[in-house]
LOZAKE-827393 format. One line per 4 residues: number of its first residue (from 0); for each residue y, x, z of N, C-alpha, C, CB. Coordinates in pm, whole numbers, plus 50000, padded with zeros to 5 digits. Glycine has a CB too. Layout:
// LOZAKE-827393
NUM> Y/X/Z/Y/X/Z/Y/X/Z/Y/X/Z ~ ...
***
This chain:
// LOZAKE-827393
0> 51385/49667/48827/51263/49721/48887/51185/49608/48954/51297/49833/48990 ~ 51070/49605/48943/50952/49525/49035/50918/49517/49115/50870/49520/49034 ~ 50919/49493/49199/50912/49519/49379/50738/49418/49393/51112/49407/49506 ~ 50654/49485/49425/50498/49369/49501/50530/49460/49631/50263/49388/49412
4> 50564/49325/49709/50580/49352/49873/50409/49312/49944/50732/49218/49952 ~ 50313/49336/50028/50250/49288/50043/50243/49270/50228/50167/49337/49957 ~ 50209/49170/50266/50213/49152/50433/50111/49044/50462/50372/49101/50499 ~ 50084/49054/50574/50004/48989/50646/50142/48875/50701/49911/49097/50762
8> 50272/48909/50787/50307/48813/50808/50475/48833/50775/50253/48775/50934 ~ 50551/48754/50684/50697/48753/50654/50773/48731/50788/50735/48637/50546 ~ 50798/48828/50845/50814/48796/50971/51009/48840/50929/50694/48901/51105 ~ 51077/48750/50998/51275/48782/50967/51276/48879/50963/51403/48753/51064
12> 51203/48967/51098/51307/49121/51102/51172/49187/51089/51425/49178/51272 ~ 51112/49171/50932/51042/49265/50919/51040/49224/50759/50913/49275/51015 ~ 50909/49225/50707/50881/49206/50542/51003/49122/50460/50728/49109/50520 ~ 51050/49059/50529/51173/48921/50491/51268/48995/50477/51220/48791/50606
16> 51304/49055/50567/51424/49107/50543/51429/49245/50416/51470/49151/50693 ~ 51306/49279/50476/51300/49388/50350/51309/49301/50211/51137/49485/50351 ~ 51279/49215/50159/51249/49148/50067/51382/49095/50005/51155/49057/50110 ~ 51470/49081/50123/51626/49029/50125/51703/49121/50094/51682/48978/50249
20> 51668/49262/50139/51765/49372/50104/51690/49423/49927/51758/49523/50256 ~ 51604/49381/49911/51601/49462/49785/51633/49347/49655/51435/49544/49771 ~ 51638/49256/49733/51687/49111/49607/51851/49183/49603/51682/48871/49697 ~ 51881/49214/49671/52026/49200/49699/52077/49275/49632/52075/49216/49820
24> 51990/49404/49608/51996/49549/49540/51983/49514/49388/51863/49661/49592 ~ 51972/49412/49344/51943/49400/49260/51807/49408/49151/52012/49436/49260 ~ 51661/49428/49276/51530/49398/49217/51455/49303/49247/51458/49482/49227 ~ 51378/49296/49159/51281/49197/49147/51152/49169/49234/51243/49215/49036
28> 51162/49085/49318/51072/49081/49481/50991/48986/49455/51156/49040/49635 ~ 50833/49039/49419/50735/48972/49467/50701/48945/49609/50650/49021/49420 ~ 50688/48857/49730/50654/48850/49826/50530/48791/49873/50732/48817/49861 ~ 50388/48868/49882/50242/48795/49896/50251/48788/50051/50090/48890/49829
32> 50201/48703/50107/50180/48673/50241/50104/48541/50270/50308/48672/50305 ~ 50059/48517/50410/49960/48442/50417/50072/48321/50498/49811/48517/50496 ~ 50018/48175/50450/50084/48102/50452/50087/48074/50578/50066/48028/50375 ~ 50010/48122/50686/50008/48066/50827/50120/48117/50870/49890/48100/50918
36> 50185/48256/50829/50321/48321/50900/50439/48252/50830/50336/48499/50878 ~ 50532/48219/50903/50627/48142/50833/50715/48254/50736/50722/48056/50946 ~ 50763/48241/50641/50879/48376/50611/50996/48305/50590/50852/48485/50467 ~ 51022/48198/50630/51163/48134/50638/51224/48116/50508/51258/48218/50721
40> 51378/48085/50502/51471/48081/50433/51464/48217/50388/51584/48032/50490 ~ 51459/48251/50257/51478/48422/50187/51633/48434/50199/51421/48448/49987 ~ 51691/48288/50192/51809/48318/50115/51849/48373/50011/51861/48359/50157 ~ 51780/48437/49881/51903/48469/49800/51762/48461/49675/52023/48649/49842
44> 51842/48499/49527/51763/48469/49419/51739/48627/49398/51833/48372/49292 ~ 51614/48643/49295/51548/48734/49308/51403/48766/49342/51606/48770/49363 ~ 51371/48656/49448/51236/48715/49518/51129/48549/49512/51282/48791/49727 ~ 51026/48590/49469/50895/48493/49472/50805/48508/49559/50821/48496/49365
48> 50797/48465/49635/50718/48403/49721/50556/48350/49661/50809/48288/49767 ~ 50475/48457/49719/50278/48407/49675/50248/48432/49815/50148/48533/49538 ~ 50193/48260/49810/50101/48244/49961/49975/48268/49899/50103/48078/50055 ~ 49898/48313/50016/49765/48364/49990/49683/48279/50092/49751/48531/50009
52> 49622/48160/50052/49574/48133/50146/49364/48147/50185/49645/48005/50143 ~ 49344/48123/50305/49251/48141/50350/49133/48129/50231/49253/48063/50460 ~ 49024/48203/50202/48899/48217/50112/48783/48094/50215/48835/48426/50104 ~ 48684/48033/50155/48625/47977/50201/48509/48083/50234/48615/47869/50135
56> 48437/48080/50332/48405/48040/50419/48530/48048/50562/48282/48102/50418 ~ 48615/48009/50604/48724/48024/50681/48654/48103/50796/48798/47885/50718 ~ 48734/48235/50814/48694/48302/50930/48820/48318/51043/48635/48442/50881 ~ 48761/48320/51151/48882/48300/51274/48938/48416/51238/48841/48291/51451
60> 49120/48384/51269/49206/48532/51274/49138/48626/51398/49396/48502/51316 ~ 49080/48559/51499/49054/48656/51579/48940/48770/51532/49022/48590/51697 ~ 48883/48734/51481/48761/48828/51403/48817/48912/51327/48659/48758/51309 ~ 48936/49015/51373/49059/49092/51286/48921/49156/51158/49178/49263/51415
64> 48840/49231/51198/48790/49280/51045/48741/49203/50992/48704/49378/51024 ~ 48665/49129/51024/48669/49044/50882/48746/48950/50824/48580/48985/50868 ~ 48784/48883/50902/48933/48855/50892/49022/48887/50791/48988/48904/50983 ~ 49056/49030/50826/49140/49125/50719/49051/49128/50581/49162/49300/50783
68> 48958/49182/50629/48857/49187/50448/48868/49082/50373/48680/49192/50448 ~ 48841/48957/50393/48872/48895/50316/48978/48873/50309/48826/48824/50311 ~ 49079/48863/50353/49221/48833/50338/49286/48893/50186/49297/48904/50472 ~ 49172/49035/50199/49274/49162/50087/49173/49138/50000/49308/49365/50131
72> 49053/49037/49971/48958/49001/49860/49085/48885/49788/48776/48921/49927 ~ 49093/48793/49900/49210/48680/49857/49294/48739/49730/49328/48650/49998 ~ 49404/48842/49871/49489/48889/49764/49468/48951/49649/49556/48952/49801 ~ 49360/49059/49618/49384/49134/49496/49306/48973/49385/49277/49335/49498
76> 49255/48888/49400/49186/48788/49283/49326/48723/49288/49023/48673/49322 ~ 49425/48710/49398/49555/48608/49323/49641/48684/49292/49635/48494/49406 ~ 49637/48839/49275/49739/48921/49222/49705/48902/49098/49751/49063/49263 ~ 49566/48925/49049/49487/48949/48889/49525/48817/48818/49288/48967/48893
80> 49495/48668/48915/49513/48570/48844/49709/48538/48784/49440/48457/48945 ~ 49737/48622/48863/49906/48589/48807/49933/48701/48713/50043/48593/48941 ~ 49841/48740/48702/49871/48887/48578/49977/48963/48630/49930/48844/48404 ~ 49969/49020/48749/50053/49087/48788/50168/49218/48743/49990/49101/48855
84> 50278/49209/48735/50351/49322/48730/50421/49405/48806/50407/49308/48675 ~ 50386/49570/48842/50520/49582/48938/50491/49727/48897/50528/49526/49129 ~ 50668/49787/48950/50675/49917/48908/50653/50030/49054/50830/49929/48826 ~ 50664/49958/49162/50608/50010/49296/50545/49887/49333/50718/50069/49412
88> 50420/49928/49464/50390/49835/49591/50437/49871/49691/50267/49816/49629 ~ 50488/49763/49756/50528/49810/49916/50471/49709/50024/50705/49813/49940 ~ 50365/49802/50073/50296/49737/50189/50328/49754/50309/50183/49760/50196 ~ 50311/49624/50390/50379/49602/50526/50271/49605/50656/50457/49450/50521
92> 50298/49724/50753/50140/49682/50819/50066/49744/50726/50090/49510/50833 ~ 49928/49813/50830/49800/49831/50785/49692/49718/50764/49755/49915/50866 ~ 49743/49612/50764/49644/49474/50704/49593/49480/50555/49737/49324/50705 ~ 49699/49496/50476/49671/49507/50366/49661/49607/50268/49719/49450/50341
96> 49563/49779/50355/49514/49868/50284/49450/49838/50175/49452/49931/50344 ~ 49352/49777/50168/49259/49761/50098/49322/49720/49931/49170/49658/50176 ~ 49414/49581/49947/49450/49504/49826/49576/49637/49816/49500/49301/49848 ~ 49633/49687/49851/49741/49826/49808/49679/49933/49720/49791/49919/49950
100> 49526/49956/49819/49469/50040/49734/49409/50015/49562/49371/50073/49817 ~ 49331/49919/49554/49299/49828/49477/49401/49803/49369/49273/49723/49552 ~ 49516/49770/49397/49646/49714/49290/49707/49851/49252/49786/49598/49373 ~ 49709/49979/49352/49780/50100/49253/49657/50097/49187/49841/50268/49318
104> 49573/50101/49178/49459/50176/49089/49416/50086/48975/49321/50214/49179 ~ 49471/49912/48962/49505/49885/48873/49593/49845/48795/49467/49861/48872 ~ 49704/49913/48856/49858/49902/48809/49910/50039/48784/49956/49830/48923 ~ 49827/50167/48838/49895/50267/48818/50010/50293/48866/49902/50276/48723
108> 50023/50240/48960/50224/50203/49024/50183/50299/49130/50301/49991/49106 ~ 50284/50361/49192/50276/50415/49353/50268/50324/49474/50398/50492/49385 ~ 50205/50374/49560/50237/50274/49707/50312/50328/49802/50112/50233/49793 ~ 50432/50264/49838/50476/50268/49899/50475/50198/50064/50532/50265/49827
112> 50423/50258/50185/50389/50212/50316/50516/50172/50430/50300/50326/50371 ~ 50468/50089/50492/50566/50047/50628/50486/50057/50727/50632/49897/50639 ~ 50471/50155/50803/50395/50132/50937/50492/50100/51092/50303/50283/50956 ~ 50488/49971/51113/50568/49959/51209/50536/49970/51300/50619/49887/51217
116> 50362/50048/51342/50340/50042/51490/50212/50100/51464/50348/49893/51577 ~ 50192/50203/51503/50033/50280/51544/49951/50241/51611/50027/50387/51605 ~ 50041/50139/51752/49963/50138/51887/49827/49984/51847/50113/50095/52054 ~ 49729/50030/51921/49606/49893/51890/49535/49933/52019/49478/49900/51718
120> 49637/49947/52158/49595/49892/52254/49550/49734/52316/49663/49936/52298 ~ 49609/49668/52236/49516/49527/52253/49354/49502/52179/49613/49403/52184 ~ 49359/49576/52100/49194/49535/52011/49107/49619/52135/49162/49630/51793 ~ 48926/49584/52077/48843/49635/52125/48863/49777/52097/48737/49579/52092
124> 48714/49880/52140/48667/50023/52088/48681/49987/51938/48498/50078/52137 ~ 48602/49859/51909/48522/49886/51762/48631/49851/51652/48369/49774/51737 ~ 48728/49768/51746/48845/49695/51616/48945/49794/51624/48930/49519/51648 ~ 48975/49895/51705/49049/50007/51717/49031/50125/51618/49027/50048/51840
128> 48907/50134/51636/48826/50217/51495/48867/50148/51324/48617/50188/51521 ~ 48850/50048/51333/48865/50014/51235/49003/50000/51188/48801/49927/51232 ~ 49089/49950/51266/49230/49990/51259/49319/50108/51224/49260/49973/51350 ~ 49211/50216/51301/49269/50380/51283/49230/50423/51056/49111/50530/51446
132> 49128/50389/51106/49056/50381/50987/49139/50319/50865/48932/50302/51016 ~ 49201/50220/50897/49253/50143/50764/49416/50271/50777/49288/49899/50792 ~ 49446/50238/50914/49595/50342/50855/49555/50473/50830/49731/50365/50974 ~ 49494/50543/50857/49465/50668/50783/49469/50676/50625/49336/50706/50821
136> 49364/50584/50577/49320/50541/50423/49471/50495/50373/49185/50394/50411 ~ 49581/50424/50432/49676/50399/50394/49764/50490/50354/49709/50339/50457 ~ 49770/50570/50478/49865/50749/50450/49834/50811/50328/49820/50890/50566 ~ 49701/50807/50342/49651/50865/50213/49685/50808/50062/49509/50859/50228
140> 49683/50667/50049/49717/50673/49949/49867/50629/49943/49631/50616/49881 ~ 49926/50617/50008/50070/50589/50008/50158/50707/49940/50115/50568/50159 ~ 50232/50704/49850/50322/50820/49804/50444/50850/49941/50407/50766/49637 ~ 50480/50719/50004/50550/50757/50123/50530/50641/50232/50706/50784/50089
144> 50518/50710/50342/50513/50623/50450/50613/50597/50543/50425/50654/50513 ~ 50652/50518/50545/50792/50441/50632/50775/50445/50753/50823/50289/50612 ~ 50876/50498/50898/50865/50455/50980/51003/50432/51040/50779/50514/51031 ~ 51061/50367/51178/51191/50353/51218/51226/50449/51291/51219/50246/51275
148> 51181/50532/51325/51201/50668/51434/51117/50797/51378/51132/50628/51608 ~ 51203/50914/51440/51130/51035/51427/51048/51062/51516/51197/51133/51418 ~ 51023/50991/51630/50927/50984/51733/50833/50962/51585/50942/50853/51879 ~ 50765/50827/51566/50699/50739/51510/50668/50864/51414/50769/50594/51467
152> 50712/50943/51348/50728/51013/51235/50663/51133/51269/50864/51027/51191 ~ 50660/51214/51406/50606/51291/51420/50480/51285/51491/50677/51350/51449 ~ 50426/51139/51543/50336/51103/51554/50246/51026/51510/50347/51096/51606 ~ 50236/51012/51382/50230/51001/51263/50172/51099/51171/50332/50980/51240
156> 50223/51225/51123/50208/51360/51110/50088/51391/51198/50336/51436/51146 ~ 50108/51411/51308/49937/51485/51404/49868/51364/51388/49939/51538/51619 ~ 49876/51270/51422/49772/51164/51383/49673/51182/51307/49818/51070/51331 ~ 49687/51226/51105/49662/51206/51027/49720/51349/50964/49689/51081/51003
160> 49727/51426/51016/49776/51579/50989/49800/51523/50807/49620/51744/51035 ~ 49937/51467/50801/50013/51467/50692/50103/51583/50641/50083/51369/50709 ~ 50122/51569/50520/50167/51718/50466/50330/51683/50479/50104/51768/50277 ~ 50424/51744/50462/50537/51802/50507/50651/51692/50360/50518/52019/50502
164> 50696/51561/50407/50783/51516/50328/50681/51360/50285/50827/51643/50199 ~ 50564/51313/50314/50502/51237/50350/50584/51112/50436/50412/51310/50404 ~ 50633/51160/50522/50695/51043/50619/50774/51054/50599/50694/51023/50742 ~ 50901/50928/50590/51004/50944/50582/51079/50840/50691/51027/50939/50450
168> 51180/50857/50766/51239/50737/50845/51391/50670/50808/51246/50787/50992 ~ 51285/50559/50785/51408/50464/50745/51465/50378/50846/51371/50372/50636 ~ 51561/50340/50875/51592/50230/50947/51672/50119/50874/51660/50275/51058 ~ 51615/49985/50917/51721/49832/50832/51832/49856/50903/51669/49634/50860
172> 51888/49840/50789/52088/49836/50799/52145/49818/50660/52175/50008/50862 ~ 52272/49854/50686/52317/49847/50585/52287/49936/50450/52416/49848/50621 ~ 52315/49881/50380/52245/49933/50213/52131/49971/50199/52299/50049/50145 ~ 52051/49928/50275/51885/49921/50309/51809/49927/50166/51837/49760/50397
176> 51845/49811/50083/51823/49808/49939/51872/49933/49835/51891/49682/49899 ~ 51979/49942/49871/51979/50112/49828/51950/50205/49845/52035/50165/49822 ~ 51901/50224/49921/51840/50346/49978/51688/50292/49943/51881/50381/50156 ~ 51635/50274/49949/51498/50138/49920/51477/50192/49765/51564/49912/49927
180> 51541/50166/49714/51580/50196/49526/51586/50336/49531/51755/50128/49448 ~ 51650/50397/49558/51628/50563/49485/51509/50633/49603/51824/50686/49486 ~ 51439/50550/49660/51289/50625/49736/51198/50547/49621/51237/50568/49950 ~ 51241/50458/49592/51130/50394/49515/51120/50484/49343/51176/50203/49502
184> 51252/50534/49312/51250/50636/49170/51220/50707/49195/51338/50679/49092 ~ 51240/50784/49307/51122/50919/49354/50981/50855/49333/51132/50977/49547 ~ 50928/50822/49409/50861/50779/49405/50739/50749/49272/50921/50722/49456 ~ 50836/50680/49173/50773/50680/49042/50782/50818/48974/50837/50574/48954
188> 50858/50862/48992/50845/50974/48927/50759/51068/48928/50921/51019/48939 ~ 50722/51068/49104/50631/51175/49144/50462/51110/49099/50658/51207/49330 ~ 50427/51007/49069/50329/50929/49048/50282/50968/48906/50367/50789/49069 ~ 50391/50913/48828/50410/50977/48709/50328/51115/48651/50540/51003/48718
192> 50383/51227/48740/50407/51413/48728/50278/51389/48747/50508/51540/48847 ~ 50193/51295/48866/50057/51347/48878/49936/51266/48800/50027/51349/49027 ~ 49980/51191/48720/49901/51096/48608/49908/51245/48526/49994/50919/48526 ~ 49978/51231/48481/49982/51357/48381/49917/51474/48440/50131/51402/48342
196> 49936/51521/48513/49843/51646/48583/49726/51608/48552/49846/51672/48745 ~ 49684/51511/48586/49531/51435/48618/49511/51460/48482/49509/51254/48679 ~ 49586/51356/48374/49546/51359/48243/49472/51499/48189/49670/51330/48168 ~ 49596/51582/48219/49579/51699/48116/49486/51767/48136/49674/51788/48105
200> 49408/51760/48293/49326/51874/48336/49192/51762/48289/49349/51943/48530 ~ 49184/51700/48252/49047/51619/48246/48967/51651/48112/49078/51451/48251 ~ 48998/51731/48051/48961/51761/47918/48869/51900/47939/49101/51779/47816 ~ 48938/51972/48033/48881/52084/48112/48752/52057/48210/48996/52136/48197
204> 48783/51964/48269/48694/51922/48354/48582/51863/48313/48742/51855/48428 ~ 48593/51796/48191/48503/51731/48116/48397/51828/48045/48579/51650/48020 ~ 48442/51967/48005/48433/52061/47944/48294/52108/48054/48581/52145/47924 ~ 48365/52142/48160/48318/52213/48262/48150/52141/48315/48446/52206/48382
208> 48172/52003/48302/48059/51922/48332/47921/51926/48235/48114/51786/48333 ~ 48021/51931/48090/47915/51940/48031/47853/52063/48010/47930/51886/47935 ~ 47899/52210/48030/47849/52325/48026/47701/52321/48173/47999/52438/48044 ~ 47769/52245/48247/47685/52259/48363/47549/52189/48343/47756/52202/48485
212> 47563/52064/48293/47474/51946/48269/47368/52065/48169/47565/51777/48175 ~ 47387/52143/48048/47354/52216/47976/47248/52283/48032/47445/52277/47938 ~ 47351/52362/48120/47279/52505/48164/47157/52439/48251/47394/52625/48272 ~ 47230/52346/48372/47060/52264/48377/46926/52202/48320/47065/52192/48409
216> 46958/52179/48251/46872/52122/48116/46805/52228/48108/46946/52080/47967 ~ 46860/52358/48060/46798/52471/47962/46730/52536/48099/46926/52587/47853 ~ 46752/52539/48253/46698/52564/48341/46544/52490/48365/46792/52548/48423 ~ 46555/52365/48368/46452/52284/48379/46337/52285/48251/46516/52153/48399
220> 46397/52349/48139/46256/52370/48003/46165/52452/48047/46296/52446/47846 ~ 46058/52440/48059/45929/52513/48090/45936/52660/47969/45775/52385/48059 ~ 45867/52754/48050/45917/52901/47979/45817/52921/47879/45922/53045/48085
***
């Protein structure tokens, strides 16, 4: 299986380690991250490492939105240029909504989310907004969203009034990578069931458009 991990920063006891438990599991770990965060020693074979570095015109990290925007322009042009493959995404942090959203929709893969923290009591009003904003859009398209507590999980849920099996709580430990692996075959599977849904009803829908487009037409002919 294909693992595209995506993060803002490979931090040990966060994206790294995730990256470590699923090499271990026996899949295949893309790791995109920006070269300013260190992600250390991976230790083990399995996982590639893509730094993403800064787009020119260089904008301060402190300028978090724009900042972030380009960051996830970066990533999705050096995902395309490596001809990317993966059979899930798993994004770390709400940094990188944008390039998650972007890569299922041209990979067709599910996304899989890590939200390790809701709180954006340090940003402004306006970077707070924008923050809420990106994790919402994330929930949404995420097939499941990760958190380490059922606190986190049920606040989470009212947040973003998520539907019932949406969140799930994981905690790093042992067999992390296994457990990691059969959320990730759910996962495809359920992605799958709804390509096909989509598919099948589009013939109908197509149907439906053009009866309408019609009946307008034949509305608009002078009597």
């Amino acid at each position: 299986m294909e693992v595209v991990v995506l993060t803002r920063s490979a931090r040990p006891d966060g994206a790294a380690r995730l990256a470590r438990a699923l090499a271990h599991a026996g899949l295949h770990v893309t790791l995109a991250t920006h070269p300013r965060h260190e992600s250390g020693d991976l230790g083990c074979e399995g996982i590639r490492v893509v730094e993403i570095p800064d787009w020119p015109p260089v904008i301060p990290p402190d300028d978090e939105p724009a900042w972030t925007l380009q960051f996830n322009a970066a990533m999705v042009a050096r995902a395309a240029s490596l001809d990317l493959e993966a059979d899930v995404i798993h994004v770390v942090g709400w940094q990188l909504t944008w390039a998650a959203a972007s890569l299922k929709g041209l990979l067709s893969v599910p996304v899989v989310a890590t939200l390790p923290d809701l709180t954006v009591d340090r940003t402004s009003a306006g970077t707070a907004a924008f923050v809420h904003q990106a994790q919402w859009w994330l929930t949404f398209e995420a097939r499941r969203v990760l958190v380490a507590s059922a606190r986190r999980a049920a606040l989470l849920e009212r947040s973003f009034d998520l539907p019932e099996g949406k969140v799930a709580v994981v905690r790093h430990g042992a067999r992390l990578g296994e457990r990691m692996t059969q959320l990730y075959r759910k996962c495809i599977v359920e992605e799958r069931e709804h390509h096909r849904q989509t598919d099948a009803g589009r013939p109908a829908l197509r149907a439906q458009i053009e009866r309408s487009l019609q009946a307008a037409a034949q509305a608009e002919r002078p009597a």
